[in-house]
Each structure stands twice: as structure tokens, then as C-alpha cells.
C-alpha positions as CSV (number, residue, x, y, z in Angstrom):
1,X,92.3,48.7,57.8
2,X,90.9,46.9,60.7
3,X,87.1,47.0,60.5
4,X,86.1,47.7,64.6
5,X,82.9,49.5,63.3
6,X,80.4,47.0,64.5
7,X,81.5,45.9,68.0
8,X,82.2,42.5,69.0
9,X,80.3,42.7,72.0
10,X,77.1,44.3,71.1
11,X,75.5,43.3,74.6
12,X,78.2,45.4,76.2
13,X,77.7,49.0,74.4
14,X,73.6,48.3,75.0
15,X,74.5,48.1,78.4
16,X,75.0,51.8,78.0
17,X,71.4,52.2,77.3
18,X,70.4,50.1,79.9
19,X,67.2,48.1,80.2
20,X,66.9,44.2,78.8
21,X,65.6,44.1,75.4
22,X,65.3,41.1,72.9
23,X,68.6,40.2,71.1
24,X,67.6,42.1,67.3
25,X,66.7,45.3,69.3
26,X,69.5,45.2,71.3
27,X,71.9,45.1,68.0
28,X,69.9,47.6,66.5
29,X,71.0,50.2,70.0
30,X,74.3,49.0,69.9
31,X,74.5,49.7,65.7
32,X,72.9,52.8,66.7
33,X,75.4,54.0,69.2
34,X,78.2,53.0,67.3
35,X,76.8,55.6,64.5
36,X,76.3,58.4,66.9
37,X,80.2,57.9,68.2
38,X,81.4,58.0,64.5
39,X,79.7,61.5,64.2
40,X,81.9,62.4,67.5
41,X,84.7,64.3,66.3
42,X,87.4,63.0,68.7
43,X,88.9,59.8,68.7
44,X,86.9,57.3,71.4
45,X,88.1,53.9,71.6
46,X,86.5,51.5,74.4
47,X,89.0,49.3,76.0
48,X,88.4,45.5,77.8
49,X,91.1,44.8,80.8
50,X,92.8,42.3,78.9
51,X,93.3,46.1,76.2
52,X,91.4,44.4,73.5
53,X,89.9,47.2,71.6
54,X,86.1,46.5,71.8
55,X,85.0,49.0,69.8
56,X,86.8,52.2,67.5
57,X,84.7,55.3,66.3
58,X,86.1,56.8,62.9
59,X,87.9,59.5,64.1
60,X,89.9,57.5,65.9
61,X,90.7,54.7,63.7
62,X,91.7,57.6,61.4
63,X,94.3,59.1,63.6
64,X,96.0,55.8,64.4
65,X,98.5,55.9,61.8
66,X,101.8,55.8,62.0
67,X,102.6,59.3,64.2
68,X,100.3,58.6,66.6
69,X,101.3,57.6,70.1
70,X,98.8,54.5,70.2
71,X,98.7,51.4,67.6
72,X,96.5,48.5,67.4
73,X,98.3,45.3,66.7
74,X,95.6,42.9,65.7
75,X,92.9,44.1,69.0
76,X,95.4,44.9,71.1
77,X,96.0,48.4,72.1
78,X,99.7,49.1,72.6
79,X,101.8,52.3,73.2
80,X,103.8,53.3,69.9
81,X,106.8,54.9,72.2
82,X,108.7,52.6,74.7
83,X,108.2,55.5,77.2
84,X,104.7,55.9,77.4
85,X,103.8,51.7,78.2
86,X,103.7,52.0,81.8
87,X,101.9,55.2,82.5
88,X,99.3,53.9,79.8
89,X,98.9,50.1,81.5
90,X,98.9,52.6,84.7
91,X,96.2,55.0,83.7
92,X,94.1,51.8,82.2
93,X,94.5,49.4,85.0
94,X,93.6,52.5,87.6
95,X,90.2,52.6,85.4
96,X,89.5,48.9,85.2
97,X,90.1,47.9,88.9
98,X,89.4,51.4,91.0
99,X,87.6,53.6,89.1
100,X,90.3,56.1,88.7
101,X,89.7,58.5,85.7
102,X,93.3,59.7,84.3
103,X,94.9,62.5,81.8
104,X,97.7,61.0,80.4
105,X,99.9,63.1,77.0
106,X,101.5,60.6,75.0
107,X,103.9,61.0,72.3
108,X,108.2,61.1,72.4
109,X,108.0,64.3,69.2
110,X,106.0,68.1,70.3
111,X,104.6,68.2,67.1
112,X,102.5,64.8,67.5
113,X,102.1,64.3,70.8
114,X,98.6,64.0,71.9
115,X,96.8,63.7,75.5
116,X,94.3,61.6,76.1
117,X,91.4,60.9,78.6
118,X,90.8,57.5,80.4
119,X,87.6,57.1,82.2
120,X,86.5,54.4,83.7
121,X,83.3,52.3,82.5
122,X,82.5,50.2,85.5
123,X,78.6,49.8,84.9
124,X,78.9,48.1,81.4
125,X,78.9,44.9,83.3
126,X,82.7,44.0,83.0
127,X,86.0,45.8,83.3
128,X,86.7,48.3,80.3
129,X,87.6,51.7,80.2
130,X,86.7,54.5,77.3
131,X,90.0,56.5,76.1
132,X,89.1,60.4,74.7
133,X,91.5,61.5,72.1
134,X,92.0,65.1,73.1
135,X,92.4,67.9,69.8
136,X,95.5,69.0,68.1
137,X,93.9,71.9,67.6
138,X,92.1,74.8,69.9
139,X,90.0,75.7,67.1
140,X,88.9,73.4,64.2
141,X,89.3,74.8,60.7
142,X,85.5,73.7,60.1
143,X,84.0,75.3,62.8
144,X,86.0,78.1,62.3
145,X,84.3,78.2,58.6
146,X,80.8,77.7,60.0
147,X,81.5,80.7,62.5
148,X,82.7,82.5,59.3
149,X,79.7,81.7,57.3
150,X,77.2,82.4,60.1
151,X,78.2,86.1,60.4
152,X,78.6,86.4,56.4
153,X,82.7,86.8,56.1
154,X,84.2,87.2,52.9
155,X,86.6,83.7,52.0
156,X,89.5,86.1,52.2
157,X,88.4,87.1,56.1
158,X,87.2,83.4,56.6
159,X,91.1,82.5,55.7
160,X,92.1,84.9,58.0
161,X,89.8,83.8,61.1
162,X,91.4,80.8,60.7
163,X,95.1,81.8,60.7
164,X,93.8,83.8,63.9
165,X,92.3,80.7,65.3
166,X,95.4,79.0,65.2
167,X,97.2,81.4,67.7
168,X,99.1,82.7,64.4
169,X,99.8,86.8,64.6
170,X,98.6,89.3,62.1
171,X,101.9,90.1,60.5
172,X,103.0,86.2,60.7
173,X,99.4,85.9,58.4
174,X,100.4,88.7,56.1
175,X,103.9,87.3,55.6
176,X,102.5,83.7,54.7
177,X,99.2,85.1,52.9
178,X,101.7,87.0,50.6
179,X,99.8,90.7,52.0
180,X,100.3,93.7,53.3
181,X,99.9,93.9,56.8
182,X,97.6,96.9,56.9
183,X,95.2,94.2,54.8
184,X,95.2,91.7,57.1
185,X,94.5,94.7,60.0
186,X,91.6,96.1,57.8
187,X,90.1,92.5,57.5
188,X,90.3,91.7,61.1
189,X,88.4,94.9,61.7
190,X,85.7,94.0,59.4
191,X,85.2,90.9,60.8
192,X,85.0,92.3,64.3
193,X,82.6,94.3,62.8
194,X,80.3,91.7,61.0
195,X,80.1,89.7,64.4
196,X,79.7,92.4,66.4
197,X,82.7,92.4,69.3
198,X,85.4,94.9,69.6
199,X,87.8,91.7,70.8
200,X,89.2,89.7,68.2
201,X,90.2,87.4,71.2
202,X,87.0,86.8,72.1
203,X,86.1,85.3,68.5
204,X,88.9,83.1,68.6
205,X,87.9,81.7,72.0
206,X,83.9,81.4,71.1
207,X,85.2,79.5,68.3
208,X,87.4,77.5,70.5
209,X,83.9,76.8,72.7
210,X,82.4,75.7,69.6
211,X,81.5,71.7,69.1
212,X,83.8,70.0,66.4
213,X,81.9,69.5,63.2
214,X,83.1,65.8,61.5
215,X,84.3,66.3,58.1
216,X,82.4,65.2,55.5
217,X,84.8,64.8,53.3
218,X,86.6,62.8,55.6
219,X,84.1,60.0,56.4
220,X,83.2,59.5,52.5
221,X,86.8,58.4,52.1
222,X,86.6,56.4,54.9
223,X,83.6,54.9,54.3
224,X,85.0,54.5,50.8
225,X,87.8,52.5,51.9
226,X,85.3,50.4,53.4
């Protein structure tokens, strides 16, 4: 796997924080913001205008594999599907050269297409734009267990919440949880109850508000895989 964890250009990411420092402390920021991206649960990559990838988080070096719309060949960033070349060189060159921020969705199949962000970074000194991988999901399954562990839900109401979260109906979740529906109803009732809102809707969308957690799990096998 291509190792972007430590970026190339540390002077440009300290740029972000700003004021001159000497060279070791300026590492030390940029080592330091790198960190604080890889707890970021989206994919962030920060592009140069020649789309040399200065700089990967975790989260998105993770997601680049091979059903993702974007690929790195060597630095490079490159669009996976013929399709989507121009309106990415588009949405990137509109960042580098006029400060045009752009929401692009990527991604020939439904099922693994993915939008992302393009903002432009004009004051780190040099062209280069940031690119936001949005989710794939409205609410994240770990969240969604926080939420669940917060207001004391059983793992069987947890499992549900989740089902729920993912826009999934109560007798769909019965058929696929193997229940009877009038389970699944008398477990969406108790956790209405436990959180205190009449609305089951309005769970599903304060989880939706909620920040995405990074999986632990998930960055131990990265950091595994060195």
C-alpha cells in the first residue's frame, strides 16, 4: 500500500497553522495534523495542480480499492471510470486556478458511487485543492451503537436501531432478523421509550446529526499493515 501518511511537503500542511516556526517544530505541526485527519472519519486527500496526492488520511487510503471511483497510480490521482475524467480535471482545475469549490458524484455502478467535495486551498502558499469523501451511509453503524449504549438499549434493540438507521422498514427487519413483526414493533417502542421521543424518525435523524466515530478496529489493521 502506498505509505502517504507523512506528507511530502511538510512546509505546506504547517502553512495551515500558519505562523513561521523553526524546521523540527514545523514537522512536529505538520506530523500533528496529519494525526488529527486520520481520526477524521471521511476520506480527505490534499491535491497539488499537477494531481499529485500530497498527503492521504486513513480513511481514505482505505476506501481506495478497487470499487471506488478514484485510484492513485503511483501520486497521481486519476478517475477509475472513463466518464468521470473531465468533470473531476474540471472540478479540480476550478479549485486550483479560481477558487471555485465543487460537488461532484463519481462512480458508473449505484451501489458504489460516491460524491465528493472539492474545495479550494489557495492560502497554503501554492495551488492544491482538498477533496471530502462524502458517506455511504446516513447513519454510521458505530455511532448508531454509541447512541444505543448512551440511552442503555438492549443488543437486540441496538440491532434494530441500526436496521432503522439504514432507512430499512420494520417488517423488512423482522423478515431478515428471522422475527415476528409484532417484536420488532415492541422493541422500537421500547427504545422510543428509553430515549425519551415519541418519533422513531427523530432518533434516526439525531443519529444521522451525530459525528462519525473512526473504527478502532479498523485503524489497528491498518496500522498493522504498516
Amino acid at each position: 500500500m502506498l505509505d502517504l501518511t507523512t506528507p511530502p511537503r511538510s512546509a505546506t500542511l504547517s502553512a495551515f497553522v500558519a505562523q513561521p516556526v523553526p524546521r523540527p517544530a514545523e514537522q512536529e505541526r505538520a506530523q500533528a495534523l496529519a494525526r488529527m485527519l486520520d481520526v477524521v472519519d471521511y476520506g480527505i486527500l490534499l491535491v497539488a495542480d499537477d494531481s499529485s496526492v500530497l498527503f492521504a488520511n486513513q480513511v481514505a487510503r482505505a476506501e481506495m480499492n478497487d470499487d471506488h471511483p478514484l485510484q492513485l497510480l503511483g501520486r497521481q490521482l486519476r478517475a477509475r471510470c472513463p466518464r468521470d475524467v473531465v468533470g473531476l480535471h474540471t472540478a479540480l482545475s476550478g479549485a486550483w486556478h479560481r477558487g471555485v469549490q465543487a460537488l461532484l458524484k463519481l462512480g458508473a455502478a449505484a451501489d458504489h458511487a460516491v460524491h465528493i467535495a472539492v474545495v479550494p486551498l489557495s492560502h497554503v502558499g501554492e495551488p492544491a485543492a482538498a477533496i471530502v469523501f462524502g458517506k455511504r451511509r446516513v447513519c454510521e453503524d458505530l455511532s448508531s451503537d454509541s447512541y444505543a449504549r448512551q440511552h442503555g438499549l438492549t443488543l437486540a434493540e441496538a440491532r434494530v436501531l441500526r436496521h432503522l438507521c439504514a432507512g430499512e422498514r420494520p417488517q423488512d427487519i423482522a423478515d431478515m432478523l428471522g422475527v415476528k413483526l409484532s417484536t420488532v414493533r415492541t422493541q422500537i417502542g421500547s427504545i422510543r421509550g428509553k430515549t425519551g421521543s415519541r418519533d422513531i424518525g427523530a432518533i434516526v435523524q439525531y443519529v444521522a446529526r451525530l459525528p462519525p466515530l473512526p473504527c478502532v478496529t479498523r485503524r489497528a489493521a491498518w496500522a498493522a499493515a504498516g
